[in-house]
N, C-alpha and C positions, 0 to 999 in steps of 0.2 A: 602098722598098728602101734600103739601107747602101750609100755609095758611098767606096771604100778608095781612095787616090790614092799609096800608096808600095808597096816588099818588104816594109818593117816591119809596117804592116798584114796584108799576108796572114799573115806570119809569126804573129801574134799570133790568127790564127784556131783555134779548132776541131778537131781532125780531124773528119770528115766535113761541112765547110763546103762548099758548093754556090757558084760565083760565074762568070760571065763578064766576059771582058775589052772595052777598047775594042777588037777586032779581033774580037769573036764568037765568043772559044774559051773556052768552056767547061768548067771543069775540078772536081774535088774534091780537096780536103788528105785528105792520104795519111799523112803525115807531117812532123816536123819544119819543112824545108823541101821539101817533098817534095807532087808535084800529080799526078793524072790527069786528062789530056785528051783528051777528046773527040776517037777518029781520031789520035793518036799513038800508036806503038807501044812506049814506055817514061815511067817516070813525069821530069818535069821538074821546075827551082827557078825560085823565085821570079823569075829572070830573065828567062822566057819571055814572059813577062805586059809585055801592055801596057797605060798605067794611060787613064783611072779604072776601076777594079775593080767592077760592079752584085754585091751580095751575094743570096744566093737564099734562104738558111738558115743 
């Protein structure tokens, strides 16, 4: 697995990247800076994230 340690990395993902955090949330690029997670109810930025990042896809 790809393991991202800042925002700039996720930022430079994909959309539809797959990845969980050091905190075991889950989430997919949605856009831009833009993620859904697993069990929130609105999409989040790169903020959310705490790092290192495990890549899924």
């Amino acid at each position: 697995m790809t393991t991202l340690n800042s925002p700039e990395g996720l930022r430079a993902l994909p959309v539809g990247a797959i990845f969980t955090d050091a905190e075991q949330d889950t989430a997919r690029k949605v856009g831009d800076n833009e993620y859904l997670v697993t069990g929130v109810g609105s999409a989040v930025t790169d903020q959310f994230f705490a790092f290192p990042v495990e890549l899924h896809s």
